[in-house]
C-alpha positions in Angstrom: 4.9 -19.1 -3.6 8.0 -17.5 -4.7 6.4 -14.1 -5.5 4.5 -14.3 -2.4 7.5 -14.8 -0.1 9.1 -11.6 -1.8 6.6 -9.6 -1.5 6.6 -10.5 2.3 10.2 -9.6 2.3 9.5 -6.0 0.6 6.7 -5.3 3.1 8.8 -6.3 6.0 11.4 -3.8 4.4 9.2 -1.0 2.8 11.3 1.4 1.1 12.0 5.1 1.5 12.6 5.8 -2.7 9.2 7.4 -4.0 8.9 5.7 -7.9 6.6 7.3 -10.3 3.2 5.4 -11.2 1.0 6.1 -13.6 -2.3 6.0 -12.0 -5.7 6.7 -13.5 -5.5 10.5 -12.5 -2.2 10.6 -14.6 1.2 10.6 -12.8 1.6 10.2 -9.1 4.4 8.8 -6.7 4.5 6.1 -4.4 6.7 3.9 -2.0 5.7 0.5 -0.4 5.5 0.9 3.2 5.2 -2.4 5.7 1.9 -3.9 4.5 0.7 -0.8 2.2 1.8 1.7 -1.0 2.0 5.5 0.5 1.0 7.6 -2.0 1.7 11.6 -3.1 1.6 14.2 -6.0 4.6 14.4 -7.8 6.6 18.2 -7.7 7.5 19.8 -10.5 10.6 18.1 -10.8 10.1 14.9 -10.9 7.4 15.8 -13.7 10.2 17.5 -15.6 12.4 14.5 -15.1 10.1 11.9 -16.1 8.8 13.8 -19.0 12.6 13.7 -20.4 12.9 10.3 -19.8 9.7 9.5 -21.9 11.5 11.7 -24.4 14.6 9.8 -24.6 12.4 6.5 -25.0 
């Protein structure tokens, strides 16, 4: 009940930061939106970045 309520909350909120997924066609980004993820390809940046941060794990 808990988890549902909050998820309620983030749809009703969305959010405008893209966070990296790894999806089944390898890394993409996405945001939640009101009711829905929005989905992109990531740019050559944010590939860079995340493959440091894997490195520093």
């Amino acid at each position: 009940m808990l988890k549902s309520f909050i998820n309620k909350l983030i749809d009703f909120f969305g959010s405008k930061d893209w966070e990296p997924y790894a999806g089944k066609e390898g890394l993409i980004m996405r945001r939640r939106l009101p009711g829905r993820w929005e989905y992109r390809a990531p740019t050559a940046a944010e590939i860079e970045e995340e493959l440091l941060w894997q490195a520093i794990k």
